[in-house]
N, C-alpha and C positions, 0 to 999 in steps of 0.2 A: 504494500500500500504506500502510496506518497502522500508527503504533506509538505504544505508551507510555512514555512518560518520566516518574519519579515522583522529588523531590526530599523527602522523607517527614522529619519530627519535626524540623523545626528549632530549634531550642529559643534563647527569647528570653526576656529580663527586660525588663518594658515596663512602661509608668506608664500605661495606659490605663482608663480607667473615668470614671461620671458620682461618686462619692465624694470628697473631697479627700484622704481617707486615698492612697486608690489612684494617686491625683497624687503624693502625698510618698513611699509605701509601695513603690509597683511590684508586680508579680506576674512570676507565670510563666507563658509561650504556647506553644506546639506548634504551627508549623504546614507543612499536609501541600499540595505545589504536583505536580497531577499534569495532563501534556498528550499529546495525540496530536498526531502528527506521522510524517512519512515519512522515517526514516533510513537509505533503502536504501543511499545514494548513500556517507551515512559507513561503513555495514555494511561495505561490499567496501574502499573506501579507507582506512581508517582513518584521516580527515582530521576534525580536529574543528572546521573548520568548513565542516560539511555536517552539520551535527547542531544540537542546542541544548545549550549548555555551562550545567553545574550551576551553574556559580561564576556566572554572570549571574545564575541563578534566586536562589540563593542570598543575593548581595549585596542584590539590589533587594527582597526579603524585610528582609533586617536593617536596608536605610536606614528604608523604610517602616515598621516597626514602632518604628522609635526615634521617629516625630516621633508626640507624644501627641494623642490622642486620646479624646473621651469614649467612642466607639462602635467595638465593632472591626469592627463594620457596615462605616463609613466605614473604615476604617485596609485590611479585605479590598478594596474598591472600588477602594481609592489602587495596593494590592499587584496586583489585577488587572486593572484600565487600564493601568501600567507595561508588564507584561509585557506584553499585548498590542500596547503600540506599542511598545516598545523589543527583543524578541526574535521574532527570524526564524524561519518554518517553523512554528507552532503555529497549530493548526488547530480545536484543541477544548482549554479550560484548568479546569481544577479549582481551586479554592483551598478550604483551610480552618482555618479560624483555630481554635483551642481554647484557653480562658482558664481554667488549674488553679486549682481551688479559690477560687470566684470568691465574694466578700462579699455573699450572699443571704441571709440569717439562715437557713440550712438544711445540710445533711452534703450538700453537692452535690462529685460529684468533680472535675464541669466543665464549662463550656458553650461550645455551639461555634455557628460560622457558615460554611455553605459558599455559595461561590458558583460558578456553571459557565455556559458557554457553549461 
């Protein structure tokens, strides 16, 4: 059986961009880490570990977005190889990163990047 697990709007202050401003300056990120997986097993036992614990998803999210980077290309890459190898039972992963109000010379709200497998 599969199920969804969705760790949704992370909210990070990150110094990512190709700009120096964005180096010095920082911005604001959101991001949404969503996977399938079979949690039958934690379903009946209420054992959390037979599941996948937010707080992992969550941590390995906030390390990965503190080390900077020009590209949040590369920074989702770092966040979703992690996951991958470091958390158990994910079967299909989502990631996506959204960088508010991002220095394009234009009224953009935000641009974002997913990545899935």
């Amino acid at each position: 059986m599969k199920h969804t697990i969705e760790v949704n709007g992370i909210k990070i202050y990150a110094f990512h961009g190709c700009l120096p401003e964005e180096e010095r300056i920082g911005g604001h990120y959101k991001v949404d880490v969503s996977l399938q997986t079979d949690f039958s097993e934690a379903a009946i036992s209420d054992e959390l570990i037979k599941t996948v614990d937010y707080v992992d998803i969550n941590k390995i999210v906030c390390e990965e977005m503190a080390v900077r980077s020009k590209l949040i290309e590369h920074v989702g890459h770092r966040i979703f190889t992690r996951i991958k190898k470091e958390v158990l039972f994910v079967d299909y992963l989502r990631i996506k990163i959204i960088k508010i109000c991002p220095p394009i010379n234009g009224d953009v709200e935000n641009v974002a990047i997913i990545i899935e497998e």
